[in-house]
N, C-alpha and C positions, 0 to 999 in steps of 0.2 A: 504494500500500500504506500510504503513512501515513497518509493522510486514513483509510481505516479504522481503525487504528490508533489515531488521535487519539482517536477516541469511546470510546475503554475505559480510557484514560489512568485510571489510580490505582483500578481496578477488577480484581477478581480476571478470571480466566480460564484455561482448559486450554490447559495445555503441554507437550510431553514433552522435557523438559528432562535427564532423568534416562538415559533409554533411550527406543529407537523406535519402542515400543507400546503405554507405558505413558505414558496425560496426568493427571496430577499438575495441582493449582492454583497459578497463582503470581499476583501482584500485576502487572499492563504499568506500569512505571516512566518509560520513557522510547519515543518515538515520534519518533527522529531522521530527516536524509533517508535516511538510505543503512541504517541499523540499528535494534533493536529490543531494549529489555532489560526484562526481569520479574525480580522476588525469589520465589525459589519459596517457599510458605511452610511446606513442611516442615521446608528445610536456612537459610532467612535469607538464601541467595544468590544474590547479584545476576546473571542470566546474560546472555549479549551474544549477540546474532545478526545476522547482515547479512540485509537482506531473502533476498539471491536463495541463505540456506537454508533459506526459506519452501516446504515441497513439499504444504501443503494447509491452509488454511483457512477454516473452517466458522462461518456466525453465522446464530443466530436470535433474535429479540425475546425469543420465551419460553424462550428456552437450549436449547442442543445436548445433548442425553442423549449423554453416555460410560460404555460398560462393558462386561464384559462378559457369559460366560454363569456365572461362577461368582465375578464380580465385585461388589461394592457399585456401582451406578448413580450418577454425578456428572451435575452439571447445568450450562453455562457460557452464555451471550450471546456467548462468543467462545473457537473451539479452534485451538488452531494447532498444527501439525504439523511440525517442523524433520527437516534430514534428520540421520544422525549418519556416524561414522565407526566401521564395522564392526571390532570387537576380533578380531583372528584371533590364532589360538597359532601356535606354528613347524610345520610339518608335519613329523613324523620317521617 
């Protein structure tokens, strides 16, 4: 995973950093063995990932189209898809 990785170093790319379904651009900053950090560049923050919460991602030369049906169209050379941790309320 790093060696991909490595090629995007200081290069935008899709992330959903934010929520689960939504990929946001952020900056790959770092391409360590075990993890992976971007600055997203809407909030400036730097986020940290260990590869194995890598649950998909997608490269193409001429960039991966993200969007949706009632979304603005983005365009990346590299999406990555992290898993997250489901907000649940109390059930009453």
């Amino acid at each position: 995973m790093k060696a991909l990785f490595d090629r995007y170093l200081n290069q935008p790319i899709g992330l959903n950093f934010h929520t689960a379904y939504h990929i946001d651009e952020a900056t790959l900053a770092v391409a360590a063995d075990t993890y992976f950090a971007a600055v997203g560049v809407k909030d400036g923050v730097t986020h940290y990932y260990p590869y194995s919460a890598v649950i998909h991602v997608m490269e193409r030369a001429d960039g991966v189209v993200v969007g949706g049906l009632f979304t603005h169209k983005h365009k990346w050379p590299l999406v990555v898809k992290v898993g997250h941790v489901v907000d649940v309320g109390p059930i009453v």
